[in-house]
C-alpha positions in Angstrom: 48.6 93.1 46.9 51.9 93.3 45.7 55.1 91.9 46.5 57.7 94.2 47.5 61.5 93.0 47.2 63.4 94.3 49.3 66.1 97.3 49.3 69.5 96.0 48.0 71.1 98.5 50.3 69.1 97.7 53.2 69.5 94.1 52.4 73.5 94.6 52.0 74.2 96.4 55.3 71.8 93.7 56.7 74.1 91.0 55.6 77.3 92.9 56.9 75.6 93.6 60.1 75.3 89.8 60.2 79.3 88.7 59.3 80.4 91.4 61.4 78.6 89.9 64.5 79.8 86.4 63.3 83.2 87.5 63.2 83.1 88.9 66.5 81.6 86.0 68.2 84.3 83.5 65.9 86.8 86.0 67.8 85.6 85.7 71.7 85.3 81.7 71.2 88.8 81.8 70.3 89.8 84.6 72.9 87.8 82.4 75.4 89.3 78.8 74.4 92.7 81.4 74.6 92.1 81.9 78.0 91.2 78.6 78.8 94.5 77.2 77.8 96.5 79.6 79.6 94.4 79.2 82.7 94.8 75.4 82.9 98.7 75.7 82.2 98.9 78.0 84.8 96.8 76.1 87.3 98.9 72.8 86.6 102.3 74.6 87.2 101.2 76.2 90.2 99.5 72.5 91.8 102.9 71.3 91.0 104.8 74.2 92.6 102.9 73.9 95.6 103.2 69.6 95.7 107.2 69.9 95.0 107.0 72.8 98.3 104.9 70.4 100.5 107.2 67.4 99.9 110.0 67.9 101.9 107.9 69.5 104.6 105.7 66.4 105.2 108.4 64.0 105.2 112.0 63.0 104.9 111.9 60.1 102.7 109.5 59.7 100.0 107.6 56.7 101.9 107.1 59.0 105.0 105.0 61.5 102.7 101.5 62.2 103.6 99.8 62.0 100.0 96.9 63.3 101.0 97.9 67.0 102.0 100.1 67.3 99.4 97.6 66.3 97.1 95.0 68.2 99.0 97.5 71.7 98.6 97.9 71.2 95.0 94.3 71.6 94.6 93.9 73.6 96.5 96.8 75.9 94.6 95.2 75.0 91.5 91.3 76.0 92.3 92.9 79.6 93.6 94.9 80.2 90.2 91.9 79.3 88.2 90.1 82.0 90.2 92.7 84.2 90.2 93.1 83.8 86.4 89.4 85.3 86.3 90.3 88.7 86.9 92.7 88.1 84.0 95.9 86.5 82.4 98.4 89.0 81.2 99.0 86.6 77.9 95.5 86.8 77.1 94.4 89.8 75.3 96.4 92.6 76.9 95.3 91.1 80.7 91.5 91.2 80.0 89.2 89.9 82.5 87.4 86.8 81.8 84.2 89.4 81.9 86.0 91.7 79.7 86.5 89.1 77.0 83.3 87.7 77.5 81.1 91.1 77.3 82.9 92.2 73.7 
């Protein structure tokens, strides 16, 4: 029996085959935790939008305001521009879809 070493080509391209997928993964965490960011931000500024639009339409002083439905909208506001954000986020990789960035 003998013991066969192997190829140093073979064994090379192996090893680049390997960084190359390590640097593409390092790359969609950081696209991903991208994305993430910018979804949150986006989310927060639009619960707030919608609270500060809610305000003066539930009451007019600020002990007459119903806390609950404004606090109820800005969830609300916030849940659908997370979703929305799935289909993508222009600041994000040219507007990629959370699937887009995901599948690379």
């Amino acid at each position: 029996m003998t013991n066969a070493s192997p190829d140093p080509d073979s064994q090379s391209e192996h090893n680049n085959e390997i960084l190359a997928a390590l640097a593409q993964e390092t790359t969609t965490n950081k696209t991903l935790a991208q994305w993430a960011k910018a979804a949150a931000v986006r989310a927060i500024r639009t619960a707030a939008q919608t609270a500060v639009g809610v305000i003066p339409v539930s009451a007019a002083t600020i002990g007459g305001v119903d806390w609950i439905i404004v606090a109820g909208a800005a969830a609300l506001a916030a849940i659908t521009s997370l979703l929305t954000s799935i289909a993508g986020i222009p600041e994000i990789s040219d507007g990629q879809s959370l699937r887009q960035i995901i599948s690379k």
